[in-house]
N, C-alpha and C positions, 0 to 999 in steps of 0.2 A: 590913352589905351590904344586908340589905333595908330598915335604916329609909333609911339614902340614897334605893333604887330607889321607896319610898315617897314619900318627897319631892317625889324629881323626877317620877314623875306627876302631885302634887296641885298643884304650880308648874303643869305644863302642862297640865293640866285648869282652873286658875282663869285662864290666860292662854288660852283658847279667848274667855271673851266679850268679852273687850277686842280681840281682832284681827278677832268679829266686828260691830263696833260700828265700828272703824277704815275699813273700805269703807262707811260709809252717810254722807254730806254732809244736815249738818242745815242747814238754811237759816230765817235770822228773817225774818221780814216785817215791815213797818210798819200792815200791816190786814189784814184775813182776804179780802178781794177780790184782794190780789196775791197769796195764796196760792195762791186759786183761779184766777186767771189763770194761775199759775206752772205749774199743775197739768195744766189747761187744753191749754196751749203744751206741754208734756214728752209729753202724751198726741197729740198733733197733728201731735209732728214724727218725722220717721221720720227714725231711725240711716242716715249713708251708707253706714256698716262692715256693719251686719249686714243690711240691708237688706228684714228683715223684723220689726222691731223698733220702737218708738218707743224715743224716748230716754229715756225716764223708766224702761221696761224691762231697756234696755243697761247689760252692763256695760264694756262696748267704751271704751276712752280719748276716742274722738271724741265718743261718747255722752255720757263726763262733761263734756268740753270745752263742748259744745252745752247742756246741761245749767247751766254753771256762766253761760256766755256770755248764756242765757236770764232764768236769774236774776238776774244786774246789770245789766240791762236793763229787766225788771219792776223790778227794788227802783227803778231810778233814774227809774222813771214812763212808763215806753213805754206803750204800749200792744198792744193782741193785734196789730194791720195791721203795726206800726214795727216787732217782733219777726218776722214772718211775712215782712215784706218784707227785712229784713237776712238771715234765713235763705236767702230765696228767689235774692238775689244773691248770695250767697255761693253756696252750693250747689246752686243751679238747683230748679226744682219737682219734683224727683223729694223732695227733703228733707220735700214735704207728701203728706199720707196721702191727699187729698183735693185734688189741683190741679186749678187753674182751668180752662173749659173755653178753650181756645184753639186758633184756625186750626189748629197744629202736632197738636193732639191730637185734635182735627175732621177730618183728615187720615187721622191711625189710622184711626179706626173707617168711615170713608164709604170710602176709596180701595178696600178688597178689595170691600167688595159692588158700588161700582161698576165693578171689573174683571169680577166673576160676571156680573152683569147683563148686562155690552158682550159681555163671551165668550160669552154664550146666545144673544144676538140675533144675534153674528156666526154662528153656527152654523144657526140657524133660517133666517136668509134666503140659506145657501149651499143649506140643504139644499132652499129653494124653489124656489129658481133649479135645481139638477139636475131638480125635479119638473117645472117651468115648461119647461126647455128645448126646444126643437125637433131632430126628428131631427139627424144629423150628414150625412145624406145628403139630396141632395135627391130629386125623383119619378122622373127617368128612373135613375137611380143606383139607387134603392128595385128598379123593376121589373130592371134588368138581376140585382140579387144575387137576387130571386126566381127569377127564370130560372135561374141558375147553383143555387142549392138543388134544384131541381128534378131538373135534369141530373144530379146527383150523386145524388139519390135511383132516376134510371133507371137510373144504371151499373152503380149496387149490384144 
C-alpha cells in the first residue's frame, strides 16, 4: 500500500514540469530583430479580455490568439505599422497601450474643460448683470414706497 502511494506521488511530482512547460508557446524566428519586434508588439498591445494587461502578459485565450496572430505575422515579414494596423482594425485603438492622438480623443480631454470654462463665465456675467442692474422701481415709485416706510414707522 505505501510503495503504490509512493508511486503515485513521484509520477505526479515528475508530471508537474511537463504541464508546466505545456502553457508556455515557444516561438522560432528567422533573426534576432523579429524577435525583438515580436517582443516589441506583445509589450504594446494590450489584452481586450483583461484589459489591463498586454498580451505577452495574458493568459486569457484572446491574449494567446493575438499573440500567435502577432507572430505569423512578424515571421512572415510585416512589419511593426502592418501588425499595429491589423490589430488596430480589428480591435479598434483601445488594443494599443498608447493611441494615436485623434479628433475623437482630442474631444475627451478639451470638451469638460471647456464646459468648466463656459459654466464660469456663464456665471460671472449673470452675477454682473444682477450687480449692473438698475432698480426695479423707478423715481416716483422709489419716493411713493419711502413714504409708505415712513408712515408705518409713525403708526408703530
Amino acid at each position: 500500500m505505501m510503495k503504490t502511494l509512493q508511486s503515485f506521488l513521484a509520477a505526479l511530482l515528475l508530471s508537474f514540469p511537463i504541464m508546466a512547460n505545456a502553457a508556455i508557446a515557444a516561438h522560432e524566428f528567422d533573426s534576432t530583430e523579429q524577435e525583438e519586434l515580436f517582443r516589441e508588439l506583445t509589450r504594446e498591445l494590450r489584452c481586450p479580455k483583461c484589459q489591463n494587461n498586454n498580451i505577452s502578459d495574458s493568459n486569457a485565450g484572446l491574449a494567446q490568439d493575438l499573440r500567435e496572430k502577432t507572430y505569423q505575422m512578424v515571421k512572415s515579414g510585416s512589419d511593426k505599422q502592418e501588425v499595429l494596423d491589423y490589430m488596430v482594425a480589428r480591435y479598434g485603438n483601445f488594443v494599443r497601450y498608447d493611441p494615436p492622438l485623434t479628433p475623437a480623443v482630442l474631444t475627451l480631454w478639451v470638451a469638460p474643460i471647456l464646459i468648466i470654462l463656459i459654466g464660469g463665465f456663464t456665471v460671472w456675467r449673470l452675477a454682473r448683470r444682477r450687480k449692473d442692474a438698475k432698480p426695479a422701481l423707478d423715481l416716483a415709485e422709489q419716493e411713493r414706497l419711502e413714504q409708505l416706510i415712513k408712515q408705518t414707522e409713525q403708526d408703530k
